[in-house]
N, C-alpha and C positions, 0 to 999 in steps of 0.2 A: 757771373758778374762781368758786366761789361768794361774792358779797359778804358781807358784817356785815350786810348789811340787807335782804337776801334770809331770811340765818339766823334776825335777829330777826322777821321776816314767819313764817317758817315755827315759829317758836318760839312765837308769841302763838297763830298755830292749836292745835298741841299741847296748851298749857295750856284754850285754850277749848275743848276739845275730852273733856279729863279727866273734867268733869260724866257723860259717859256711862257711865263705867268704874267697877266699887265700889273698885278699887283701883288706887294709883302703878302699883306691880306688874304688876295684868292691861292697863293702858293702854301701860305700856311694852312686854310682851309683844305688845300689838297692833301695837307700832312696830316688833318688830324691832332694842329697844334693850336695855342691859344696864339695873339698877334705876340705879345708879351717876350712867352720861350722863343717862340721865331727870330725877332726882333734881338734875344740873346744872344743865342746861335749864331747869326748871324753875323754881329761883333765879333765872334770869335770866343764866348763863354760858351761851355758845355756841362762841367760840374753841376749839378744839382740843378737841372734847368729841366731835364725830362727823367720819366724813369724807364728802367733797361727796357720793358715790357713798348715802350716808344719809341725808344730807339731800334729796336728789332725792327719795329713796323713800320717804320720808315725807311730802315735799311731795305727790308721787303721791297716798298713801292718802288723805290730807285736803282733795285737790283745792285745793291753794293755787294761785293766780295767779300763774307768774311772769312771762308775757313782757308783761304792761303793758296784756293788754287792760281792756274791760270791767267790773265786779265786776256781778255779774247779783241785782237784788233780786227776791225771791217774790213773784210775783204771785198771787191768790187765784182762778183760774180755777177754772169748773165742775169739770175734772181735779182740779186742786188741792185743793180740799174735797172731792169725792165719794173719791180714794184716801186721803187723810189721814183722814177719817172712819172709813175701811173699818179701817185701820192702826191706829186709835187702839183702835177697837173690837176686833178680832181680838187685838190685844195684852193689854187688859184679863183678856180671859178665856181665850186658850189657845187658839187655836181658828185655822182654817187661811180663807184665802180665795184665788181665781184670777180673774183681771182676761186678760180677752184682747181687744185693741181697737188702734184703727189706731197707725201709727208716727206719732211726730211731733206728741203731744198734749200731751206735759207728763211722762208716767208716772215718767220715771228721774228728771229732776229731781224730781218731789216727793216721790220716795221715798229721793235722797241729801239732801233737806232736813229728811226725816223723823230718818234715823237721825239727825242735827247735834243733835237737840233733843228725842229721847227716849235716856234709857239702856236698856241692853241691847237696843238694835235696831240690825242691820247688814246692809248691802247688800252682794251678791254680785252678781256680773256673771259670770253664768254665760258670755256669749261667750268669755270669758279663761279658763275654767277648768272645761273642756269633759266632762274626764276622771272616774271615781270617785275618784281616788287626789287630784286636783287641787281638787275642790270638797270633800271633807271637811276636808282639811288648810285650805283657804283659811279658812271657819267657824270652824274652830279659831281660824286667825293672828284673824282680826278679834274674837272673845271675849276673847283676851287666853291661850285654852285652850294645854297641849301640843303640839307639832308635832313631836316629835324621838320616835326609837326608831323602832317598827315601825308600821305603819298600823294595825294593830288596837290597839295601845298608843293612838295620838292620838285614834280611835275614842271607845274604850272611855274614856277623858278627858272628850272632848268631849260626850260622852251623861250624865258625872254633874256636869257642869257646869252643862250647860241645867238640866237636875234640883235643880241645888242655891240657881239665882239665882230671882230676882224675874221674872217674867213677861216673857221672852225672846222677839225677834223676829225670824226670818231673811225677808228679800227675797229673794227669786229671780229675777233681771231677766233676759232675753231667755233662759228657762227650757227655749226648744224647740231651742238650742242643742245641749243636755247628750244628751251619747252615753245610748244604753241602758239601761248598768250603771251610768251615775249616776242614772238614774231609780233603779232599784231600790233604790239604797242609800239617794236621798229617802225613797222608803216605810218601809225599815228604820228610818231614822231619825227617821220621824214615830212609828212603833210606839214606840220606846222613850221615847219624851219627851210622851204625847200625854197632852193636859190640862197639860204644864208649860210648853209653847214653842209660840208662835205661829208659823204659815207662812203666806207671801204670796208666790205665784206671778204673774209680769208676763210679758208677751211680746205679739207682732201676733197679727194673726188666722190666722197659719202653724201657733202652739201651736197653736189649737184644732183646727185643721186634721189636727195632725200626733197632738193627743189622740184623736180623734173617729176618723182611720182606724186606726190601732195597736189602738183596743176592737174598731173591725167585725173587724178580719183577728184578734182574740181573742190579740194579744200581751201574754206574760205582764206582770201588771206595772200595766198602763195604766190597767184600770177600777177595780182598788181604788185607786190615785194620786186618780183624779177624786172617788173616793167620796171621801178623806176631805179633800180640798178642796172638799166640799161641791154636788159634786153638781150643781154650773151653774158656767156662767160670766158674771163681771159683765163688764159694760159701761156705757162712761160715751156714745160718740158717737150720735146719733140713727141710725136706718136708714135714713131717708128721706133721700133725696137732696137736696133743697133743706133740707129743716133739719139735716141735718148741715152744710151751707157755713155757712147760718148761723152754728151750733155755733162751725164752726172759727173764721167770721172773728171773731167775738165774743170768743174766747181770745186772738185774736191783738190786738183794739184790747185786752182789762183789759192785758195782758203792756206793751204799747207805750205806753200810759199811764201805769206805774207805771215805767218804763223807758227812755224815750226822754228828750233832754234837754229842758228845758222852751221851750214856742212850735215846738215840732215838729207837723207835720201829721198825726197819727195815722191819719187818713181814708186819706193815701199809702203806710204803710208797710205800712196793712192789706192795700191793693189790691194791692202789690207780693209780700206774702206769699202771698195767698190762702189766709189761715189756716194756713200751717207757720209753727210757732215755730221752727226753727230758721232760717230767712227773717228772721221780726222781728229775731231776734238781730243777724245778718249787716244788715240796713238800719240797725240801732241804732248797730252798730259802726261802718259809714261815718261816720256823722253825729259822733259821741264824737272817734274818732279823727284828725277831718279838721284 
C-alpha cells in the first residue's frame, strides 16, 4: 500500500520534472497518465487519482527514492564535466557523439542528471530495451510521442516529432546491448532526423569492441552507424595505468566529499573504493545509515 507521502514524494518529482516537457500533455503522455489524473496531480490531489501499480511506475521513470536510502548529490568529477560538456554541445547543434570508456566512472549518472535539467533530453537504457520494436517505442514513451497503433504508425510519429521540437537529445546507455536490427533502425533514425536531434551513444569498452569488429567482418550497418557518430571514440579515463588509479581515486575523494557526512575520513573511503563509485556510494551508505 502506497502511503500519502510516498504519493506526495512522487507527486513533487512530477511537477519538478514538467520544466522538461513543452507540454501538460506530452509529460503526462511520458507518464503513462491520462491529461485528467496529471492535471490532478498536479493541483496538488493524489488520493484516488492513480493506482499504487502507477504510482510505482512513475516513481520508476523519475527515479524517486523510496526505500529511505541516501538522496546522492552531483558531484562535478572529471566524468561529470567532460560528458555534460560533450551533452550540452552535441545538443546545441544537432549533432551525434560516442563516449566508450571503463564501467563505473560516473557515465549513467551524469547523463540521468543531465536529462533532470535540460528539456527535450532523455535517457534510454538500452539494457531494458534490447529489441527494434522495444527501443523505438521506449523514445517515443519518454517524448511524450505516440505508442499505440502499428509500429510504423509510432515510427512515423516519433520521426515528425523530433522534427518538430527544439533541439532534441536521445542517450543511448549501455548501447552494445541493442540486438542488430536496433542498430539499424538507430541509423534509420539518425537519417530522418539529422541536423534536428542530437545522439549520444554510452557504453564500456565491449561497445567499442563489439563496433570495431562488426566494421572488420564488414557487417552491414556498423560503419555508417560509427560515421555518423563521428568517427572516434571519446574517452575521459587516462590510459596509463598509474594515471588512470589516479583518475579513478580523485573521482572517488570530489564524489565523498560532496557526499559523505561531515568529519568523515575521505582519505578511508577512497582507499576502500579504490576509485569505484559505486564503493563510495555503498561506504557512504554504511556511514548515513548506521
Amino acid at each position: 500500500m502506497i502511503t500519502t507521502e510516498i504519493r506526495n514524494k512522487i507527486a513533487e518529482a512530477i511537477r519538478a520534472a514538467r520544466t522538461n516537457y513543452p507540454s501538460d500533455a506530452k509529460h503526462a503522455a511520458s507518464l503513462g497518465v491520462t491529461t485528467s489524473a496529471y492535471s490532478s496531480i498536479k493541483n496538488g490531489q493524489t488520493e484516488r487519482v492513480l493506482s499504487d501499480g502507477n504510482w510505482m511506475s512513475i516513481a520508476r521513470k523519475l527515479g524517486v527514492n523510496l526505500r529511505g536510502g541516501i538522496e546522492w548529490k552531483a558531484a562535478k568529477t572529471e566524468t561529470f564535466k567532460y560528458i555534460t560538456t560533450q551533452l550540452e554541445f552535441i545538443q546545441e547543434r544537432g549533432l551525434s557523439g560516442l563516449l566508450c570508456d571503463l564501467p563505473n566512472i560516473g557515465k549513467t549518472f551524469t547523463a540521468r542528471h543531465y536529462v533532470k535539467t535540460h528539456p527535450n533530453a532523455v535517457y534510454i537504457d538500452c539494457s531494458q530495451v534490447k529489441t527494434k520494436l522495444k527501443l523505438v517505442r521506449k523514445i517515443a514513451t519518454e517524448f511524450g510521442s505516440n505508442t499505440r497503433g502499428s509500429y510504423s504508425d509510432v515510427y512515423a510519429d516519433l520521426v515528425f516529432y523530433l522534427r518538430s521540437i527544439d533541439t532534441p537529445l536521445i542517450i543511448l546507455d549501455e548501447a552494445g546491448d541493442l540486438q542488430y536490427e536496433a542498430f539499424l533502425e538507430l541509423k534509420a533514425l539518425w537519417n530522418a532526423t539529422e541536423r534536428c536531434c542530437a545522439w549520444y551513444m554510452m557504453g564500456a569498452d565491449g561497445l567499442k569492441a563489439k563496433i570495431n569488429r562488426s566494421i572488420e567482418c564488414n557487417k552491414v550497418g556498423y560503419a555508417e552507424m560509427f560515421s555518423r557518430y563521428g568517427d572516434r571514440y571519446s574517452r575521459i579515463t587516462p590510459d596509463d595505468g598509474r594515471e588512470r588509479e589516479a583518475f579513478l581515486k580523485e573521482q572517488a575523494r570530489v564524489v565523498a566529499k560532496v557526499n559523505a557526512p561531515e568529519g568523515t575520513d575521505i582519505g578511508v573511503i577512497v582507499r576502500k573504493s579504490a576509485g569505484g563509485l559505486r564503493r563510495v556510494y555503498t561506504e557512504i551508505e554504511k556511514l548515513k545509515m548506521a
